[in-house]
N, C-alpha and C positions, 0 to 999 in steps of 0.2 A: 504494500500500500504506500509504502515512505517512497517508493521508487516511481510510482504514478505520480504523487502528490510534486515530486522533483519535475520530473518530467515536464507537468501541467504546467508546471513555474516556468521553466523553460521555455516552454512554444508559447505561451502568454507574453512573455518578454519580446520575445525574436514576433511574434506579431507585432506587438504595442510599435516596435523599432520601427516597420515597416509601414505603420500607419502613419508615424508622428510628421507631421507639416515640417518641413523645410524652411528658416528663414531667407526672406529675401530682402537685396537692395538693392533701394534706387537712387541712382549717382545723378545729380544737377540737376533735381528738378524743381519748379517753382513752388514756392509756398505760396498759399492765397487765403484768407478768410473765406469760409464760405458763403460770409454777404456777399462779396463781390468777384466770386470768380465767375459769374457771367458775364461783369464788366471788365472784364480785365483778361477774357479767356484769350482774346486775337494777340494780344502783349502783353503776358505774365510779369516780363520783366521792370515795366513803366508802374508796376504796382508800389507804393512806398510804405517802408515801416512803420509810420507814421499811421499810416489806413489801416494796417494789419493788426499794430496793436489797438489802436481805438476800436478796431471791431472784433477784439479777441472772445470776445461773449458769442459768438458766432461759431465756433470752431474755426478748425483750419483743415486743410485738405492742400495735395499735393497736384498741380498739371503736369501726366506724363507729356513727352516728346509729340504720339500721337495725339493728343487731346484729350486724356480719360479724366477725368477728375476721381480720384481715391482720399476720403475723408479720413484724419487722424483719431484714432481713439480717447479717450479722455485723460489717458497719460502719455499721448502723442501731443495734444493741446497745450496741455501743461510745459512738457518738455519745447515746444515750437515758441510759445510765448517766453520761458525763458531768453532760449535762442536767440529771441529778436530785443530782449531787454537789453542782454550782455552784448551786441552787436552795436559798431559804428556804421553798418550799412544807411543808407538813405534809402535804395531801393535795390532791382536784380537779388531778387529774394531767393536764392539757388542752394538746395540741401540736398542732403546723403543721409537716406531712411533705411533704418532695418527692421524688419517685422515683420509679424506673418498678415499675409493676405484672407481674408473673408469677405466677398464679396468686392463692394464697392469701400471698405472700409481696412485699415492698417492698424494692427496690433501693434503699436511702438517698442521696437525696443533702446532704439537710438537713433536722435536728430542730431545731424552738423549744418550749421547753418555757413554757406561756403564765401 
């Protein structure tokens, strides 16, 4: 029975492995509140820290390359609005995110604000 009970632990691990989500990043992409990434989606860059933090009650979300918009989690928020506190940027709002993806949304586990 000790020997099944091993076993089971085993192939329950070597599964769990195979299941577990992958972190991923993404390199230079725009940060935007989500008030205004409609306004801002044609030039991410023209957006200022300025606007970002005054609308940090909004969340934030990242524009991939193609145009996707992927919103930050609520310790993606947190961590983005530091970001932009500790930053001399004015604007060109360009980060490097790691996390896992669900959906349209980012599980943070690290912002650089570039």
């Amino acid at each position: 029975m000790r020997v099944f009970a091993a076993l089971s632990l085993v192939m329950f691990g070597l599964s769990a492995g195979v299941t577990a989500v992958a972190v991923e990043t993404w390199t230079d992409v725009a940060l935007v509140d989500t008030m205004c990434v409609r306004k801002v989606e044609k030039d991410p860059n023209a957006h200022t820290k300025e606007c970002a933090v005054g609308c940090a009650g909004s969340g934030y979300g990242v524009i991939l390359a193609d145009g996707t918009f992927l919103k930050l989690d609520k310790a993606g928020n947190e961590k983005a609005l530091a970001a932009l506190k500790a930053s001399d940027k004015k604007d060109r709002l360009r980060v490097t995110v790691t996390g896992d993806r669900a959906g349209d949304t980012i599980a943070v586990k690290t912002i650089e604000l570039k």
